[in-house]
C-alpha positions in Angstrom: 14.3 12.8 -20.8 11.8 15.1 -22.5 10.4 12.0 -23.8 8.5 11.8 -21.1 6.5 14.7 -22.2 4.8 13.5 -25.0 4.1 9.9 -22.7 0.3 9.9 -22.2 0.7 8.3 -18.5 3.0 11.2 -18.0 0.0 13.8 -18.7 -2.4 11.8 -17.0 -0.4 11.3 -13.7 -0.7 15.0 -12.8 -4.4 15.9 -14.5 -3.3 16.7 -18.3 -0.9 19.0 -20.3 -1.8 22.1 -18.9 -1.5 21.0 -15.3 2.1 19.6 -16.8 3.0 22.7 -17.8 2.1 24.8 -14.9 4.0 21.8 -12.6 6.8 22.4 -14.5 6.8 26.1 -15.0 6.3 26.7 -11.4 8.8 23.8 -10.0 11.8 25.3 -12.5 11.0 28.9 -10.5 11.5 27.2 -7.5 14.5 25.5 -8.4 16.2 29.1 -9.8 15.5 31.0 -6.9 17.4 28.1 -5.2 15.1 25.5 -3.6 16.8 21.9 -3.5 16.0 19.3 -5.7 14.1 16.5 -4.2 15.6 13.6 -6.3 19.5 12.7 -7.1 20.2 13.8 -10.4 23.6 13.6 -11.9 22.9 16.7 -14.6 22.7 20.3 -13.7 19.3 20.7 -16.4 17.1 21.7 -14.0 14.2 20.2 -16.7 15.9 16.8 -16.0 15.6 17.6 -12.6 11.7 18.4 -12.3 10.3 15.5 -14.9 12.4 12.9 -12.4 10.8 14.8 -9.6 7.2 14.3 -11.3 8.1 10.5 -12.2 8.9 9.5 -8.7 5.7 11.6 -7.1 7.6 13.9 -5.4 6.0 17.3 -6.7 2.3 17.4 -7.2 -0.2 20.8 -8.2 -2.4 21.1 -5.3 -6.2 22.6 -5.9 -4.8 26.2 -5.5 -2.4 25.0 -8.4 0.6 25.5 -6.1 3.4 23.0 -6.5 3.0 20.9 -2.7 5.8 18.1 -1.8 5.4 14.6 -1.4 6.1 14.2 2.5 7.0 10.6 3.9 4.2 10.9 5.8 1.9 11.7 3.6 3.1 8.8 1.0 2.5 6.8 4.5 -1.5 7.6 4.9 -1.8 6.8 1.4 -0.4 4.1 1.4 -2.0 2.7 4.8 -5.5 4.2 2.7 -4.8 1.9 -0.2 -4.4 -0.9 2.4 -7.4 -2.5 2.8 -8.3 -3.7 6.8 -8.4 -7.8 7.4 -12.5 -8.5 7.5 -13.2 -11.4 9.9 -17.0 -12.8 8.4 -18.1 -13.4 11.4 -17.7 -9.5 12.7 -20.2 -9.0 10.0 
């Protein structure tokens, strides 16, 4: 699993290795002072734990480099942003 780590993609998804380590760092805290984990895991390694959370865009650094959660609905607005609307040409 620590693989991951060294995968470029991996660094790039959440803004470089810096902003990978603080992610991690600050999800592991959360997860030792008891906060649940967000994806199912079949290990106890919490380290397991966070990268599959990072993988699967659950856990994000937000711009006060706090770890934020993936919501449904915000993976709905995002996903309804991506979308782009049906253009008639003659509405133009």
């Amino acid at each position: 699993m620590l693989e991951e780590l060294k995968d470029e993609e991996t660094v790039n998804k959440v803004g470089g290795r810096f902003k990978l380590s603080t992610l991690i760092q600050k999800r592991l805290v959360q997860l030792n002072q008891g906060s649940r984990a967000l994806v199912n895991a079949d290990t106890h390694d919490k380290m397991s734990i966070v990268l599959k959370e990072i993988l699967q865009d659950k856990i994000f650094l937000n711009t006060d480099n706090e770890v934020e959660r993936v919501t449904e609905l915000d993976l709905d607005a995002t996903i309804a942003a991506a979308e782009s609307p049906d253009l008639d040409p003659s509405d133009l």
